[in-house]
N, C-alpha and C positions, 0 to 999 in steps of 0.2 A: 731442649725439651719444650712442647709446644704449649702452649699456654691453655687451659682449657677455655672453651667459649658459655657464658652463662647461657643454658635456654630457659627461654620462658614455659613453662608448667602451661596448658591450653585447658581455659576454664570447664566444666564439667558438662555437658549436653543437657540442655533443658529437657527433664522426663518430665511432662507435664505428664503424661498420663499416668504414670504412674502417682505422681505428689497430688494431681490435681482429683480431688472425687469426683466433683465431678465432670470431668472427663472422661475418667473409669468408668464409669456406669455408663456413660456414651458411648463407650466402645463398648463396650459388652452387650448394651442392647442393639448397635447397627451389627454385630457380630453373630447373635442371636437371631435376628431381621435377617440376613443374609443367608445366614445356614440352613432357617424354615424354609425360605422358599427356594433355595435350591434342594432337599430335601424332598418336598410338597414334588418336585417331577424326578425324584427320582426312581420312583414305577408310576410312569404315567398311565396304564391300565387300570392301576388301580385306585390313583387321583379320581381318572373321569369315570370311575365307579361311584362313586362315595360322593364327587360332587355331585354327579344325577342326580343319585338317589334322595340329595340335600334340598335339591332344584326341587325335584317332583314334590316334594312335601310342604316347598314353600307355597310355591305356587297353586297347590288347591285352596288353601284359606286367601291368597291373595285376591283370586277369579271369584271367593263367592263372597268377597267385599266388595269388588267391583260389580259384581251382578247386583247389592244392595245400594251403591249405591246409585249406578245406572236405574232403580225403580224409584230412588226417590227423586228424580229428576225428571220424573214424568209430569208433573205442578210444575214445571218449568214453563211449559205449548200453554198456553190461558183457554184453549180450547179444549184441554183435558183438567183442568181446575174444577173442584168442586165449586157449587156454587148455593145460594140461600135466595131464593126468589119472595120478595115480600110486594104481594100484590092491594096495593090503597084502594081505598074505598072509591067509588065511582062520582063522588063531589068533590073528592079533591083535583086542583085545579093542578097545572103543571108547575107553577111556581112554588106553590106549597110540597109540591114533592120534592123539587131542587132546597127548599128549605131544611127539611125532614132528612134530605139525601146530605146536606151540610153539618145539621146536627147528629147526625148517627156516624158518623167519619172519623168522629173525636173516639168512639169505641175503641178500646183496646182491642175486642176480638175481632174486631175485623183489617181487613189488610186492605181487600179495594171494594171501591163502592161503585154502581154508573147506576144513572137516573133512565130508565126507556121508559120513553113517552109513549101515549096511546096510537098519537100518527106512525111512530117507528114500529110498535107493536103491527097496524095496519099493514105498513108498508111489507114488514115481512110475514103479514098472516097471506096477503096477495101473492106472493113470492112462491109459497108454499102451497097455495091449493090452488090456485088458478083461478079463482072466483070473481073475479075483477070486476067482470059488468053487475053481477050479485052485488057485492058489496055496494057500489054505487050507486044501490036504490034503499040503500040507510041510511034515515036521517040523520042521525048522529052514530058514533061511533060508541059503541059498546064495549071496547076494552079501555082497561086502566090502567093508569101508570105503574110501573112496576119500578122497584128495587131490585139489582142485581148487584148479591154480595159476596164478595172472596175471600173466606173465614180463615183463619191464621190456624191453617194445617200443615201438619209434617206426618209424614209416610214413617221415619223413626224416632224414636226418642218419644218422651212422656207428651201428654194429650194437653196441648196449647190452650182447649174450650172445652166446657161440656155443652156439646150442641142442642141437646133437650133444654137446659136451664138458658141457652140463649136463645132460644125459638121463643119461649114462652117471656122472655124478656122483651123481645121483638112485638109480639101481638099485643104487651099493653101498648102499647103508642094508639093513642085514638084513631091518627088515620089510615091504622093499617087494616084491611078485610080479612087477609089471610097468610101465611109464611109455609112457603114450600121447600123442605130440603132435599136436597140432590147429592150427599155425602155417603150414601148409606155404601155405596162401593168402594169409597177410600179407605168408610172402619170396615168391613173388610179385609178391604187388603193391609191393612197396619196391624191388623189379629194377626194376619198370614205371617209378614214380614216381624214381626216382634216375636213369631216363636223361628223364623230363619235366624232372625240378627244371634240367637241361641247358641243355635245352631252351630253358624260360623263361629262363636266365641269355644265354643266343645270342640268341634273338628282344629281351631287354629294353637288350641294347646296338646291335646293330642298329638299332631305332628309337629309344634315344637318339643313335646317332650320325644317323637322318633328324632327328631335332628340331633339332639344332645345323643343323644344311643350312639346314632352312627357315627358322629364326630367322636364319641367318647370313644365307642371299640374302634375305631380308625388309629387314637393316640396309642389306645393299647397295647395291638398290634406292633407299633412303630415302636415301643418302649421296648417290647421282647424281645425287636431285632436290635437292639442297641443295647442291651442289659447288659452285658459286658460291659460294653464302653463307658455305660455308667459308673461301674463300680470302680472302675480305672479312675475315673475321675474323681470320686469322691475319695479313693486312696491319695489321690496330691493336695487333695484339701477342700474341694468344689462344694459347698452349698447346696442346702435344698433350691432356693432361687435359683442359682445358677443354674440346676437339670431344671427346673422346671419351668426355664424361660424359652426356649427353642419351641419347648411344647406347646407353650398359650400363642407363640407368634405362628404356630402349626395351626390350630385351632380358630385362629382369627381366616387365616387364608381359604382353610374350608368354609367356613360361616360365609365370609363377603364373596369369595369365588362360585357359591352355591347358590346366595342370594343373587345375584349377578344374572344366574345362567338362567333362573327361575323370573326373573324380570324380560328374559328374551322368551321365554316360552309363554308368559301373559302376554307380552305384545304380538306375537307368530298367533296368538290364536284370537285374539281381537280383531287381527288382520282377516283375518278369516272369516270372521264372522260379521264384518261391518257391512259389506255388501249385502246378505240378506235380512239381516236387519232393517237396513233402511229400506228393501223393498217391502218388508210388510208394513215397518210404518207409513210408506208412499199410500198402501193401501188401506191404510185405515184413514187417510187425507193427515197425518202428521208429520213432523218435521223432527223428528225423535232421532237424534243419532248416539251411536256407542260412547261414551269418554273414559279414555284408558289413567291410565297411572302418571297422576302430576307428580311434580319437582318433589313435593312434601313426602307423599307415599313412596315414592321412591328411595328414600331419603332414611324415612322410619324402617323402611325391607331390609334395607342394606345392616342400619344398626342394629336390627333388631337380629340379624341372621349371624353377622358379627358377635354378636352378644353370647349367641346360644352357643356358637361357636368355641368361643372362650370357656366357657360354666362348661361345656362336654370334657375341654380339656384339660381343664384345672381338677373336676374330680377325679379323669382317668389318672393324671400324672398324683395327684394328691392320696390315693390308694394304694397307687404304685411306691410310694415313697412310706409311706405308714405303716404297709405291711413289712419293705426294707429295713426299717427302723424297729 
């Protein structure tokens, strides 16, 4: 009779995933990850429905933040800068201006300062009217040195100076004769653009709260076609998490895939529009060009479409589960 051979027992298979939590939870969220976006094409007609529709509503609040900010970047050309002409008295000398122009520099409200002498003043009064051999039978020179100053303005946001309370701070200085402002088209247009900046802030909730709709009835939808499946699943034991993790990684892929397509239709139309732009600014003798969507703003779209994405699907799926229950 043959002798039995002892075998060795072969130690048990390391289940991490199941012992390990979390490893658990790592698979079930690349599991989750995986299923939304194969999922997300499985009617693709009606993805690139729902994504447009995500696109178009990003991107009107996106263009009329870039159109505000493209205006306040017009103070950028020092030729379109407002400016405070403070014209001295005709005894003062041109060192006492450079003096006056040294101590007024220390001013908080002001940004730049330049001293034009009366000879520069000349030189471009000649420039300008042709008078040359005229001028040349004046004994002395009848213009004064002036101040030219570039008041710490901003096109948005709260009012840097009050430029009456600085004009009349300007005229006590003994040697000044008189203070000319040249602002009065900036407050203007900062009235204009301070009821736009509104504007934008109403229109860009508005159509975050249509994104949350569409992304929300998008889940909706998708829940109805699977309502079976769900009940299947919570008959073997499945968690509210667990249904309602597919959904939020559904809801991420519409938000950043929508943000995404709405950052290609801001730039398609910047492209479009940079060329005649610049030719009217060529014609106003400016150097004004369009500047589209930095690394930052691109950045905040993305999260922010992302964002909305989620919140549409966590109430779709959070409704769905509340009413089940």
């Amino acid at each position: 009779m043959a002798t039995p051979v002892n075998k060795k027992v072969a130690p048990p298979r390391n289940r991490a995933s199941g012992d390990n939590p979390l490893s658990a939870w790592f698979n079930q969220q690349s599991n989750a990850f995986r299923f939304s976006m194969e999922r997300l094409w499985f009617n693709p007609m009606s993805t690139w429905i729902t994504l447009t529709a995500i696109a178009i509503a990003l991107s009107l609040p996106t263009s009329l933040h870039l159109l505000l900010k493209n205006l306040q970047t017009l103070t950028a050309d020092k030729r379109e800068v407002p400016t405070i002409t403070v014209f001295l008295k005709q005894s003062i000398s041109e060192q006492q201006a450079k003096d006056l122009a040294e101590l007024m520099s220390n001013q908080p409200e002001i940004e730049q300062l330049r001293v034009f002498t009366r000879d520069e003043a000349m030189q471009e009064f000649r420039k300008i009217t042709g008078f040359g051999e005229t001028l040349d039978t004046l004994t002395e020179n009848p213009l004064p040195h002036t101040l030219i100053i570039t008041p710490r303005l901003r096109l948005l946001g709260d009012m840097d100076i009050d430029m009456d309370a600085f004009s009349n701070k300007l005229k006590k200085y003994p040697e000044v004769d008189d203070v000319q402002l040249d602002v009065e088209w900036i407050l203007r247009l900062r009235a204009i653009l301070s009821i736009a900046e509104r504007i934008v802030l109403v229109v860009s909730v508005l159509l975050g709260l249509t994104v949350l709709l569409v992304v929300g009835n998008t889940i909706r939808l998708d829940i109805e076609n699977r309502k079976d499946e769900i009940r299947v699943t919570r008959l073997i034991g499945a968690t509210n998490s667990y249904i309602r993790r597919p959904f939020l990684f559904g809801g991420i892929w519409f938000g950043l895939f929508g943000g995404i397509l709405s950052l290609v239709i801001v730039h398609a139309a910047l492209l479009f529009l940079i060329k005649p732009v610049g030719e009217l600014a060529s014609l106003y003798g400016s150097t004004f060009t369009l500047s589209g969507v930095d690394v930052l703003m691109t950045l905040q779209i993305l999260l922010a479409s992302s964002l909305l994405g989620v919140i549409g699907a966590w109430l779709a799926v959070g409704r769905y589960l509340w009413r089940d229950e």
